[in-house]
C-alpha angles and dihedrals in degrees: 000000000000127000131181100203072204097073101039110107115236107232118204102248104163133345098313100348119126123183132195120198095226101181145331134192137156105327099348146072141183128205126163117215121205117195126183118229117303093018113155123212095200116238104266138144132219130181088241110105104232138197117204123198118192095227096176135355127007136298131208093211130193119197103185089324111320112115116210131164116240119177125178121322091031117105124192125209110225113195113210119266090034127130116238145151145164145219122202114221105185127048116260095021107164121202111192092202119192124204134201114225105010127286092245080182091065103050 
C-alpha cells in the first residue's frame, strides 16, 4: 500500500493539534501529528504500544512521569498502558507516532 502523506486530510484532534492518519495495515498504524507552539497532547494512556520520532521542533515528553526534552531525530518508546503526554515548545513541531495494534479510536 501507497500513501501521499499530500493528499491525507489533517483532522483537528486537540488546540492546535492537527493529525493525519498516514497509513494502517495488519497490526500497525502510522499518523503524524503536527502541533503549533504551546500545544499541549494531554497525559493519557492506551493499551496500543506506541513509538514516537521526533520529525520537526521540539517536544517537552512524559513518559509515566519523567519529563525529558526530545527535538527532531529522537524517538521515544512508549509501552502500552503507560501515561504520557507532550508539549510542543516550537511552531510547526511535527511527532510520527506509531501504534501496535491500531488506534480503532482514531478510524
Amino acid at each position: 500500500m501507497f500513501v501521499s502523506g499530500q493528499t491525507v486530510p489533517p483532522v483537528k484532534a486537540d488546540e492546535g493539534v492537527e493529525r493525519k492518519l498516514l497509513t494502517r495495515g495488519g497490526g500497525l498504524m502510522m499518523t503524524e501529528v503536527t502541533f503549533e507552539k504551546n500545544a499541549v497532547g494531554a497525559v493519557h494512556s492506551h493499551p496500543h504500544e506506541q513509538i514516537s520520532y521526533i520529525v520537526e521542533g521540539v517536544f517537552q515528553f512524559n513518559l509515566n512521569g519523567q519529563i525529558h526534552i526530545v527535538k527532531k531525530g529522537d524517538s521515544v518508546y512508549v509501552p502500552s498502558n503507560t501515561s504520557h503526554g507532550v508539549k510542543a515548545l516550537e511552531h510547526h513541531s511535527i511527532i510520527l507516532d506509531v501504534f501496535t495494534p491500531q488506534r480503532e479510536d482514531f478510524i
